[in-house]
DRENNU-801504 format. One record per residue (C-alpha): residue number from 1; residue in one letter; chain; x, y, z. Coordinates in pm, 1 decimal, decimal comma. Last residue first. Layout:
! residues N
site resi->NUM resn->A chain->A xx->X yy->Y zz->Z
...
***
This chain:
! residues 285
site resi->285 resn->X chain->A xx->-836,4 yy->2180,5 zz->298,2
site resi->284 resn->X chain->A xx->-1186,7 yy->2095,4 zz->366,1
site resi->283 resn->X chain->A xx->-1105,4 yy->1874,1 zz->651,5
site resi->282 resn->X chain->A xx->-893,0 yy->2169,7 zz->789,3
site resi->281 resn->X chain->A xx->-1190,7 yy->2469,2 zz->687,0
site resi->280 resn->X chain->A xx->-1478,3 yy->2208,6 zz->866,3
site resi->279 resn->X chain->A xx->-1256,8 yy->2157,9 zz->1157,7
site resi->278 resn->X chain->A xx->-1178,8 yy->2544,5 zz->1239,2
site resi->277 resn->X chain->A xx->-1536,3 yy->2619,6 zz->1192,3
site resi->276 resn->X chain->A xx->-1667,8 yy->2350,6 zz->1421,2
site resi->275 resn->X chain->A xx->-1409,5 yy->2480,6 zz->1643,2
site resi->274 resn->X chain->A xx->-1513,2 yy->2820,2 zz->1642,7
site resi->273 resn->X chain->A xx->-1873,7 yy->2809,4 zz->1625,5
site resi->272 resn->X chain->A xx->-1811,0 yy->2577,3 zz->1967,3
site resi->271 resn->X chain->A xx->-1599,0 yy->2791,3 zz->2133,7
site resi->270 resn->X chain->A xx->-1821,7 yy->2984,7 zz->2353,7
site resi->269 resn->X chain->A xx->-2044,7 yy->2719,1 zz->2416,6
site resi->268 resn->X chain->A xx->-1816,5 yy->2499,6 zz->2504,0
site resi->267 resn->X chain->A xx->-1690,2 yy->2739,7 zz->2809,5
site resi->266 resn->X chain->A xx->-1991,5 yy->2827,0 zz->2909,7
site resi->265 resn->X chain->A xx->-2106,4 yy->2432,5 zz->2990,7
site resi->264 resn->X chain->A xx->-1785,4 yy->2422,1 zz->3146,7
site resi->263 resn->X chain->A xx->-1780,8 yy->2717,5 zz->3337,2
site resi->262 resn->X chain->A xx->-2162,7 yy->2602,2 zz->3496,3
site resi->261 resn->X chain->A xx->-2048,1 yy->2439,7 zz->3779,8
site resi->260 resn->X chain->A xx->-1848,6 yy->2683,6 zz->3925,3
site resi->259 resn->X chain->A xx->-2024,9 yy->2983,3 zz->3854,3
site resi->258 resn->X chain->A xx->-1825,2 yy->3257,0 zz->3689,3
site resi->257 resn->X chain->A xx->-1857,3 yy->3638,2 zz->3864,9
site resi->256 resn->X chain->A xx->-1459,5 yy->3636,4 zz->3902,4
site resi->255 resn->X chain->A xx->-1392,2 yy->3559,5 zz->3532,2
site resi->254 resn->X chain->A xx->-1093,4 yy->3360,1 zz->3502,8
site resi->253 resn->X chain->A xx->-1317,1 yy->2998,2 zz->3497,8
site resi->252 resn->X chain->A xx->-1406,6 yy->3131,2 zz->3154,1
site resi->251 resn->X chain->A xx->-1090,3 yy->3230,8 zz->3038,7
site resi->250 resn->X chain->A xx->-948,8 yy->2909,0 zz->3167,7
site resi->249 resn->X chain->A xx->-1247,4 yy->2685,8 zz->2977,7
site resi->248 resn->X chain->A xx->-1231,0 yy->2964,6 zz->2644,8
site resi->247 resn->X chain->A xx->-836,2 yy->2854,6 zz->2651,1
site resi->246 resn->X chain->A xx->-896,3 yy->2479,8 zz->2726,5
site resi->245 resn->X chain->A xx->-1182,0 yy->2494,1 zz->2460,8
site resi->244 resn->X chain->A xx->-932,6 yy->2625,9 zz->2220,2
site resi->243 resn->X chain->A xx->-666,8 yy->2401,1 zz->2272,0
site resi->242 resn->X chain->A xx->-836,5 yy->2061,2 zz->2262,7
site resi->241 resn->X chain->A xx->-1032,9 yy->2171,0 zz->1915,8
site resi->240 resn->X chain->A xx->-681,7 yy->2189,7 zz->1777,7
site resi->239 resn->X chain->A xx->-562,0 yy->1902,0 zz->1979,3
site resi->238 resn->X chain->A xx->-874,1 yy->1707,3 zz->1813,5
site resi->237 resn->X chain->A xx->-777,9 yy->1847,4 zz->1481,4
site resi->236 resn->X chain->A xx->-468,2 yy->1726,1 zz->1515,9
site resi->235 resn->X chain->A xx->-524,7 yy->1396,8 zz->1592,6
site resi->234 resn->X chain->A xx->-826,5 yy->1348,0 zz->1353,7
site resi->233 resn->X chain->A xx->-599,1 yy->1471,7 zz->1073,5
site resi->232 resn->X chain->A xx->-320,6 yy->1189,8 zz->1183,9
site resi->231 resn->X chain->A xx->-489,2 yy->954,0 zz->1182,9
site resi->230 resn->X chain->A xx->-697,6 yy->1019,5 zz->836,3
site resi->229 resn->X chain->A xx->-364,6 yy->1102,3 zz->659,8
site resi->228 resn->X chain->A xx->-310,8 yy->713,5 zz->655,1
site resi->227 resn->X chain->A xx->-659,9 yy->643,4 zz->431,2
site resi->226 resn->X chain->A xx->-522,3 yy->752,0 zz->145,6
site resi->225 resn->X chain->A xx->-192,7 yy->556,6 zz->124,0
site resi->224 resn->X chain->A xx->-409,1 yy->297,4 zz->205,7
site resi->223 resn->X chain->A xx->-542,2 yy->77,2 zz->501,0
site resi->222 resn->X chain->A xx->-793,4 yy->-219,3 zz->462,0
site resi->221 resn->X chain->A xx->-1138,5 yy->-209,7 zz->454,3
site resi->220 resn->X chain->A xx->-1320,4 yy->-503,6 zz->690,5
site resi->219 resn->X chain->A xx->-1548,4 yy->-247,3 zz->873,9
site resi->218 resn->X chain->A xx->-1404,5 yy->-327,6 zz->1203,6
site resi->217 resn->X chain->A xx->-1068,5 yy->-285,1 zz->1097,0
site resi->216 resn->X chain->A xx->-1113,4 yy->78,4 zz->933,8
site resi->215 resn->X chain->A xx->-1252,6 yy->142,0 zz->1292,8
site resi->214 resn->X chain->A xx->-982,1 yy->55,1 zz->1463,9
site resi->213 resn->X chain->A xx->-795,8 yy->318,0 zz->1272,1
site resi->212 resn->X chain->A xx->-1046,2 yy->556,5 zz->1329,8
site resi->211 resn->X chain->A xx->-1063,4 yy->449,0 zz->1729,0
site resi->210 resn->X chain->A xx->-664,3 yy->465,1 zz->1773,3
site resi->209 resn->X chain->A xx->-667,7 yy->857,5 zz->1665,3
site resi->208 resn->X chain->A xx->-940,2 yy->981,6 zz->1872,6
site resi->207 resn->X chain->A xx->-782,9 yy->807,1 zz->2152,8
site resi->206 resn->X chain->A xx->-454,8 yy->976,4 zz->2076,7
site resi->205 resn->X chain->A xx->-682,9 yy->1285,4 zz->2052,2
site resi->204 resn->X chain->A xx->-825,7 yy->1245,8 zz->2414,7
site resi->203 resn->X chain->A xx->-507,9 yy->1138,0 zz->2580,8
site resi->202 resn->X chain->A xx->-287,8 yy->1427,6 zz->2417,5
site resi->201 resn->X chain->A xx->-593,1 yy->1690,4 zz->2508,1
site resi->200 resn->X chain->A xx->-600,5 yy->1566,4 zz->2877,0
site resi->199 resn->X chain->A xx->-217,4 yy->1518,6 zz->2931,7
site resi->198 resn->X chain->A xx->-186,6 yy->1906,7 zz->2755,5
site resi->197 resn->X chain->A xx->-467,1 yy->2052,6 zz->3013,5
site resi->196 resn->X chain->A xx->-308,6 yy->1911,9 zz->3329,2
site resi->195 resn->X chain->A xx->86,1 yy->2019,0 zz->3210,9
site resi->194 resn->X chain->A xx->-64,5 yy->2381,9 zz->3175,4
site resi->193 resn->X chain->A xx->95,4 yy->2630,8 zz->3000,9
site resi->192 resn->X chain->A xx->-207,6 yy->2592,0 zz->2716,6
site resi->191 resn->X chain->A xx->-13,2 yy->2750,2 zz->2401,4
site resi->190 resn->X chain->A xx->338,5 yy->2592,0 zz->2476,1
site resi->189 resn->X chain->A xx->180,1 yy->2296,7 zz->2619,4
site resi->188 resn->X chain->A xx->31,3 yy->2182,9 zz->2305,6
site resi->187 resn->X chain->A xx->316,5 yy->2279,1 zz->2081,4
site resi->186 resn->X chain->A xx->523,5 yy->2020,8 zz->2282,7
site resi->185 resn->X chain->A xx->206,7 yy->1779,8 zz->2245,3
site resi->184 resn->X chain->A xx->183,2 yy->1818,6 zz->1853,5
site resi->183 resn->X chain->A xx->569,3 yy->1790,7 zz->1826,6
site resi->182 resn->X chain->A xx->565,2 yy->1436,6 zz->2072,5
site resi->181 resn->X chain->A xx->284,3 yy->1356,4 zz->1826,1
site resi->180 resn->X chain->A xx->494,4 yy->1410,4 zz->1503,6
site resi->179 resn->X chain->A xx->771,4 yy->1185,7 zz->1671,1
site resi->178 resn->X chain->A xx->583,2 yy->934,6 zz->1763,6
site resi->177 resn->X chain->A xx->390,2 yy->888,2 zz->1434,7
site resi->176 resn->X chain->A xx->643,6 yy->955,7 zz->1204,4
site resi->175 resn->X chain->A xx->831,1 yy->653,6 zz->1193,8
site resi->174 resn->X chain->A xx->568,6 yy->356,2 zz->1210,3
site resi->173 resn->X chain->A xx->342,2 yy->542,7 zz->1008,2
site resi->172 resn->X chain->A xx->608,3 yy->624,4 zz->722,2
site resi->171 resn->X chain->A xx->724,7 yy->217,0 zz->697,7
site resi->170 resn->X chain->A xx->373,8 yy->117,6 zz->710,7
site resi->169 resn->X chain->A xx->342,4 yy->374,3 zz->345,0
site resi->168 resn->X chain->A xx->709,2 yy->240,6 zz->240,4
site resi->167 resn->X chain->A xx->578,4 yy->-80,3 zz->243,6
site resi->166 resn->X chain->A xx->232,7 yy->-67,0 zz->120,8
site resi->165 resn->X chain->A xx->361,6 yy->163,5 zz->-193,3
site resi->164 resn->X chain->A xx->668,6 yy->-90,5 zz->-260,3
site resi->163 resn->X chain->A xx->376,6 yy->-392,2 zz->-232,4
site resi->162 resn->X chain->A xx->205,0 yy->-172,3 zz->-488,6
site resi->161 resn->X chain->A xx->429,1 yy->-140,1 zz->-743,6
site resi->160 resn->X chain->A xx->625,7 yy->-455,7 zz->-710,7
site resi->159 resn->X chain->A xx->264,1 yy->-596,5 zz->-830,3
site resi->158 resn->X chain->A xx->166,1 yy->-365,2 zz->-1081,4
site resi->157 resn->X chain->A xx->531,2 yy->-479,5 zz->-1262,2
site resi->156 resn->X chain->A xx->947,2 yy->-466,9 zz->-1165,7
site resi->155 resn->X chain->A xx->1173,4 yy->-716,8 zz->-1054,4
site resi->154 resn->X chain->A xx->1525,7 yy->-707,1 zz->-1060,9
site resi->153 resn->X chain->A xx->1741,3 yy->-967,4 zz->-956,6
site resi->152 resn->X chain->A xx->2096,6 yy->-876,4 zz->-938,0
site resi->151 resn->X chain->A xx->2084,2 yy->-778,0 zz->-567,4
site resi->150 resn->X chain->A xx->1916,7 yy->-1059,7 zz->-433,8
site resi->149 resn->X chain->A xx->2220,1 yy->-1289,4 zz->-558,1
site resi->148 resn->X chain->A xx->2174,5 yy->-1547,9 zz->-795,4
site resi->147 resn->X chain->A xx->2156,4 yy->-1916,5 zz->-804,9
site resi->146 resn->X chain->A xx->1892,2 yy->-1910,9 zz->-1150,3
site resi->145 resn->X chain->A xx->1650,9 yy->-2153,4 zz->-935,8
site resi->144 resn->X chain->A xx->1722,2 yy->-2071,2 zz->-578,5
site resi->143 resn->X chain->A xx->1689,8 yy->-1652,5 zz->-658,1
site resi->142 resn->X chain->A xx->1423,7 yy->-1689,7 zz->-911,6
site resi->141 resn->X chain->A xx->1215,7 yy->-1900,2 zz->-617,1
site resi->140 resn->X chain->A xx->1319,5 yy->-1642,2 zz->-349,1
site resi->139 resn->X chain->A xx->1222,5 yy->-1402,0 zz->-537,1
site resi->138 resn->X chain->A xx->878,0 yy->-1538,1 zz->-690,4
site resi->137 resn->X chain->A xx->780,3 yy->-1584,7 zz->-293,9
site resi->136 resn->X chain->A xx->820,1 yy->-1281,7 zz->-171,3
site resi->135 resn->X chain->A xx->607,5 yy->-1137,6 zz->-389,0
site resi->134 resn->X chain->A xx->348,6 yy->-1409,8 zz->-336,8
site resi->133 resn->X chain->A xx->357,4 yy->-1299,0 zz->40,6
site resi->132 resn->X chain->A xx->377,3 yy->-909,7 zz->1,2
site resi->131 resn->X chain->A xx->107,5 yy->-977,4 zz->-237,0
site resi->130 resn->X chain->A xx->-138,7 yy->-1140,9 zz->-66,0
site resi->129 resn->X chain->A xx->-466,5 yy->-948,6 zz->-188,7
site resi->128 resn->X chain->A xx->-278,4 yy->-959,3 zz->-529,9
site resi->127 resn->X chain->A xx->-272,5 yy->-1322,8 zz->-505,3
site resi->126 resn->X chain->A xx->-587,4 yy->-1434,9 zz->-373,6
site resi->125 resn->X chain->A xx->-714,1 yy->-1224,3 zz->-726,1
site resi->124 resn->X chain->A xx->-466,4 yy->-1455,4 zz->-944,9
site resi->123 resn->X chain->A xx->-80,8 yy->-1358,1 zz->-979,9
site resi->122 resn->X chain->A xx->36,2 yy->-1366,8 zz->-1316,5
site resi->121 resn->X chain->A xx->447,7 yy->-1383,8 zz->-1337,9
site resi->120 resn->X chain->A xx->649,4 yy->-1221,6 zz->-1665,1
site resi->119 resn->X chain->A xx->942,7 yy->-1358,2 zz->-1681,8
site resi->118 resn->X chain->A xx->1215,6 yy->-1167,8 zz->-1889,6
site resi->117 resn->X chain->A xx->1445,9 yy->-1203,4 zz->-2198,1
site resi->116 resn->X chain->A xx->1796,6 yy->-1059,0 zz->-2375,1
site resi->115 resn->X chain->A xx->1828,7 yy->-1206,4 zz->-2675,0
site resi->114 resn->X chain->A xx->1746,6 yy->-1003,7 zz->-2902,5
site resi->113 resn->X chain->A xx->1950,9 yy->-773,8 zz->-2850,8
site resi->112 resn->X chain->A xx->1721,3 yy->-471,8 zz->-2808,5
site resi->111 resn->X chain->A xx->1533,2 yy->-673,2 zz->-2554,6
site resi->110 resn->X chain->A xx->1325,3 yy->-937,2 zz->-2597,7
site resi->109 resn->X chain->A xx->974,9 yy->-1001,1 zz->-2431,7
site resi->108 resn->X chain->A xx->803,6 yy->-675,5 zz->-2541,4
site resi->107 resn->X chain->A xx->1083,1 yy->-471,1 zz->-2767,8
site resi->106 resn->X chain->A xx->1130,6 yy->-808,2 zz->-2979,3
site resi->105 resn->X chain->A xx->929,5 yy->-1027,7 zz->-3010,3
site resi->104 resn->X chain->A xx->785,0 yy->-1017,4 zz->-3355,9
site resi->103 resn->X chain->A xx->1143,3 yy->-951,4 zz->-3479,3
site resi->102 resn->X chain->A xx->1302,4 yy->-1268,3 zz->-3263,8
site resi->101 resn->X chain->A xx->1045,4 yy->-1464,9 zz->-3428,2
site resi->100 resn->X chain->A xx->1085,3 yy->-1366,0 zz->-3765,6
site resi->99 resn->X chain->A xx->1469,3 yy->-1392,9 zz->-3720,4
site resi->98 resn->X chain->A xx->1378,5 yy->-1765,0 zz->-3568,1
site resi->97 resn->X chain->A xx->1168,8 yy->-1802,3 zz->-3866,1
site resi->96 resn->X chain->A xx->790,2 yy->-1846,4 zz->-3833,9
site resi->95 resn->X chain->A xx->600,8 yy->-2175,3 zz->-3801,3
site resi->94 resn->X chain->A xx->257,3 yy->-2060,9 zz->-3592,1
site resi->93 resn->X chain->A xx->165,1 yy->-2464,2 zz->-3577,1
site resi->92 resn->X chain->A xx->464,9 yy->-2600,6 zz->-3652,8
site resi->91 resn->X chain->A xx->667,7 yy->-2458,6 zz->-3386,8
site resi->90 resn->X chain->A xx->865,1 yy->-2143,7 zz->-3447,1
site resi->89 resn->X chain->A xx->649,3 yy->-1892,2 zz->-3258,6
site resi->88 resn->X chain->A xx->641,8 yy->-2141,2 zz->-2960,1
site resi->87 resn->X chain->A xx->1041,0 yy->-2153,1 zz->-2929,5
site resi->86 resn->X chain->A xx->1029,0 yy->-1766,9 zz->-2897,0
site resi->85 resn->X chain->A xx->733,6 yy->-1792,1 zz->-2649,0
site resi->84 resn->X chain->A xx->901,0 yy->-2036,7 zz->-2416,5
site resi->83 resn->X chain->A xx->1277,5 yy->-1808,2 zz->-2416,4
site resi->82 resn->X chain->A xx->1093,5 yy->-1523,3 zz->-2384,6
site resi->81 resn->X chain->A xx->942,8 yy->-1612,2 zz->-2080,2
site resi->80 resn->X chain->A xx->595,3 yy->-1721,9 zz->-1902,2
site resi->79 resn->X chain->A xx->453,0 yy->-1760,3 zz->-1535,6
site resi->78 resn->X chain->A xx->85,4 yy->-1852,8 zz->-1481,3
site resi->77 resn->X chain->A xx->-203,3 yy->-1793,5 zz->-1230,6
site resi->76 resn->X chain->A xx->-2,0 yy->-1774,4 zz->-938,6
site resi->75 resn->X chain->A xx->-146,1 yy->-1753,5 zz->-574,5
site resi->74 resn->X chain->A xx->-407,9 yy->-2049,2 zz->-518,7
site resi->73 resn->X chain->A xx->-177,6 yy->-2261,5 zz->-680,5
site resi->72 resn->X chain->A xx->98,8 yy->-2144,0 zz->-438,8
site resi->71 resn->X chain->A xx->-75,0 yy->-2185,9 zz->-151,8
site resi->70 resn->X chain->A xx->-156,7 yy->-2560,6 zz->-287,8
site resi->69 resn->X chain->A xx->200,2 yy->-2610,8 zz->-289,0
site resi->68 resn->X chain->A xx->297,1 yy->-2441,9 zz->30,1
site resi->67 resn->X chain->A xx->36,8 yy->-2685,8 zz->192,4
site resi->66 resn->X chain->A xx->164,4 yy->-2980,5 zz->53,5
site resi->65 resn->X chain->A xx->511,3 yy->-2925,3 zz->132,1
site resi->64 resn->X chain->A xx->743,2 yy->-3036,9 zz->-158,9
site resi->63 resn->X chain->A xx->599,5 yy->-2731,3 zz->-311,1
site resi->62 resn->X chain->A xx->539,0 yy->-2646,2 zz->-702,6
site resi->61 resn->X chain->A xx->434,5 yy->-2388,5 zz->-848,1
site resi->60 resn->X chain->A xx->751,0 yy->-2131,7 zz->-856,8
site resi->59 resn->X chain->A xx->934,6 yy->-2417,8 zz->-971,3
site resi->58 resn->X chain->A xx->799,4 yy->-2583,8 zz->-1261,8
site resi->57 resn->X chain->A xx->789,9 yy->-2180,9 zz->-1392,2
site resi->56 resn->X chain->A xx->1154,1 yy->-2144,8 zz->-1295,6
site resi->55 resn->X chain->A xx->1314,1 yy->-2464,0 zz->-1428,2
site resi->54 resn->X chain->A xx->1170,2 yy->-2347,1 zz->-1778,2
site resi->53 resn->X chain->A xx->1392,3 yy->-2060,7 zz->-1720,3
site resi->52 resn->X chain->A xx->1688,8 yy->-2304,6 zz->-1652,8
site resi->51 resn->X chain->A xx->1765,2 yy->-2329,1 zz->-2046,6
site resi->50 resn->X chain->A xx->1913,6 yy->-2024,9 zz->-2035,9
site resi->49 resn->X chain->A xx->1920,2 yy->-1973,5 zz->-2416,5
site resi->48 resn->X chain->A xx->1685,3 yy->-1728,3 zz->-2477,1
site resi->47 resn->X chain->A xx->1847,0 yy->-1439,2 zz->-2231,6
site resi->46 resn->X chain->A xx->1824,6 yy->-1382,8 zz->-1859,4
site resi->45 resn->X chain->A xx->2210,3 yy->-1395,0 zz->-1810,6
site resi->44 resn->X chain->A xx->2208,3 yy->-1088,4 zz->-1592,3
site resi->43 resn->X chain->A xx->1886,9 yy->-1010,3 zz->-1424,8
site resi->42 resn->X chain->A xx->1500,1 yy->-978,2 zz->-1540,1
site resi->41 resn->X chain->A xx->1162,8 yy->-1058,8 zz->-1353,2
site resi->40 resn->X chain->A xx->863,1 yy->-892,9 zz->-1461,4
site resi->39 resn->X chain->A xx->573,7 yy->-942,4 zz->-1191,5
site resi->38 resn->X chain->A xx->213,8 yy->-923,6 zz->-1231,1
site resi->37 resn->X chain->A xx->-142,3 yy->-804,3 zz->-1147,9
site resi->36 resn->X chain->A xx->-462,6 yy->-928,9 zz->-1202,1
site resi->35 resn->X chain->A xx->-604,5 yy->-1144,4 zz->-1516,0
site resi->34 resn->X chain->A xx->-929,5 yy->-1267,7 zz->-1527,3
site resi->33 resn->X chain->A xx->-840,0 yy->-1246,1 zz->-1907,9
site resi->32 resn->X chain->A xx->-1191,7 yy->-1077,6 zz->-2002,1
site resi->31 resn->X chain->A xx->-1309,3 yy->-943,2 zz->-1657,0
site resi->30 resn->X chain->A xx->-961,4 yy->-813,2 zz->-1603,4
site resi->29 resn->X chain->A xx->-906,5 yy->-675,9 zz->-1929,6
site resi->28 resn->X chain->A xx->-1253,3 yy->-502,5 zz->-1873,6
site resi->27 resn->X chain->A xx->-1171,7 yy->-338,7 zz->-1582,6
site resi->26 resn->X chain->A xx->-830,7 yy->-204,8 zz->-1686,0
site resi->25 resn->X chain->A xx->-1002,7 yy->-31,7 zz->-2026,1
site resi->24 resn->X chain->A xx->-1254,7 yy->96,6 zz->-1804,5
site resi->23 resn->X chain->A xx->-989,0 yy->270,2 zz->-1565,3
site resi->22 resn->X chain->A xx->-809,9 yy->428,2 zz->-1859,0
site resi->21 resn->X chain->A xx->-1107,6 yy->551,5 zz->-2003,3
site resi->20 resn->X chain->A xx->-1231,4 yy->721,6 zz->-1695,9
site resi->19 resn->X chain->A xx->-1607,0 yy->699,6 zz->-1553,7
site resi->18 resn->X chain->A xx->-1438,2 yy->421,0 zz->-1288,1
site resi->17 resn->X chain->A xx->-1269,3 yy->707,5 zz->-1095,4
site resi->16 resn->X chain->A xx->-930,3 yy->673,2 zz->-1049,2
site resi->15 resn->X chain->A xx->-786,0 yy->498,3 zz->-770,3
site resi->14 resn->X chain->A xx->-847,9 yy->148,8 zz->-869,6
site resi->13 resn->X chain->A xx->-549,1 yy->155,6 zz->-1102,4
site resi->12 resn->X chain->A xx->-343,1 yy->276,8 zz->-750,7
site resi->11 resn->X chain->A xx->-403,0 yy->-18,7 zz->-556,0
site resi->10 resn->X chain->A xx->-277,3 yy->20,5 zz->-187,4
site resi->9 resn->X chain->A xx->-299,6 yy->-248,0 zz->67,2
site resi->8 resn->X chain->A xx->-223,9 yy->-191,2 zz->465,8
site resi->7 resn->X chain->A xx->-384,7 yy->-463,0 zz->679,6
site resi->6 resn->X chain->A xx->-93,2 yy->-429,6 zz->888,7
site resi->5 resn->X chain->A xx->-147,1 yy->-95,1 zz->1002,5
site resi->4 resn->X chain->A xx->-540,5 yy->-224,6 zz->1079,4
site resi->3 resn->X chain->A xx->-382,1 yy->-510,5 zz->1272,8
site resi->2 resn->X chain->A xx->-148,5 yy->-271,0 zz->1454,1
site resi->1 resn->X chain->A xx->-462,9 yy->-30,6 zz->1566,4
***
């Protein structure tokens, strides 16, 4: 159930249905550029003339552990600044004026100023499905290279996006999970009065609930903000179902002409319109 927590990855462009214009336009950048998501990385003193910018992209690919290097190879397709396209608009080959340049760049990779600059970080398909990892990775390189403090880097892009969603979304399970099943059990007892009945229905719907997530393992998907209601909608609707069969069960057993060993069979058949009915009307909703 942890792994499958842990496997959490959320991609809102894919979201959409692939019949929209907004999703085909995505698709095809990505098959044309094989380009994936990024990272913008701005703070104070990110202009043209920090010359340590260019220290950043050597940087973020490069290891003195082998291993960390090829990771990162395998993680970053490319990193790029103002400061490297400015100079590159005034080479020979393009040859425009630094005013020219400054104009042609300016509300993408320069700011207002015109001097004010990002870095804008590519991450390659091994990269997005890492991105917590790669993520942390371009901070702590912008952090040793530029010898600021986490709190004036900021860092924005698809990538941030996503990580934030996968983190906040593992963040929600890990909180609310106890605490909404201690409410479902509480409200459990109150309608069944019976400490027997409640243990039963908690154990069978927390079961219910650690077999979908398993499940989402076992089939190799990993866990999104989508799939996280699906938990908790199987545990309630098992409780649900839990509490009316216990009530049809005690009515059941209640009647003094009831045969002993046929008050469960009697009991599910009473409520089983009911509960399928109750199910279909919560998935439904």
């Amino acid at each position: 159930m942890q792994r499958s927590i842990t496997s959490m990855f959320n991609a809102p462009p894919l979201w959409v249905p692939e019949s929209l214009e907004y999703r085909r336009d995505y698709d095809w950048f990505r098959r044309v550029f094989h380009s994936y998501d990024t990272a913008i990385l701005s703070f104070a003193g990110c202009t043209i003339d920090n010359e340590r910018l260019e220290d950043f992209s050597r940087a973020l690919f490069s290891s003195e552990d082998p291993e960390e290097q090829k990771q990162r190879q395998q993680y970053f397709q490319r990193a790029i600044n103002g400061r490297e396209l400015f100079e590159q608009l005034q080479d020979s080959t393009v040859g425009l004026s630094p005013r020219a340049a400054a104009a042609r760049l300016s509300g993408t990779f320069l700011g207002p100023d015109r001097k004010t600059t990002c870095i804008v970080v590519t991450v390659t398909e091994a990269g997005v499905n890492a991105r917590r990892e790669s993520l942390a990775i371009i901070r702590q390189t912008a952090l040793e290279v530029f010898d600021i403090k986490p709190d004036d880097l900021a860092v924005a892009g698809s990538l941030v996006d996503g990580a934030t969603i996968d983190a906040v979304s593992i963040t929600s399970i890990n909180e609310n999970t106890a605490p909404s099943m201690l409410l479902a059990s509480l409200l459990c007892l109150w309608c069944l009065r019976s400490f027997l009945f409640t243990g039963i229905v908690f154990l069978v719907a927390l079961v219910g609930q650690s077999l979908v997530l398993s499940l989402v393992t076992f089939t190799g998907e990993p866990l999104n903000a989508i799939l996280i209601v699906m938990p908790g909608l199987v545990f309630v609707l098992t409780v649900s179902a839990g509490v009316h069969l216990a009530r049809y069960y005690k009515n059941v057993a209640a009647d003094p002409a009831a045969v002993r060993e046929t008050i469960t069979q009697r009991a599910i058949q009473n409520g089983k319109t009911p509960c399928i009915l109750a199910a279909a009307t919560t998935v439904i909703g």
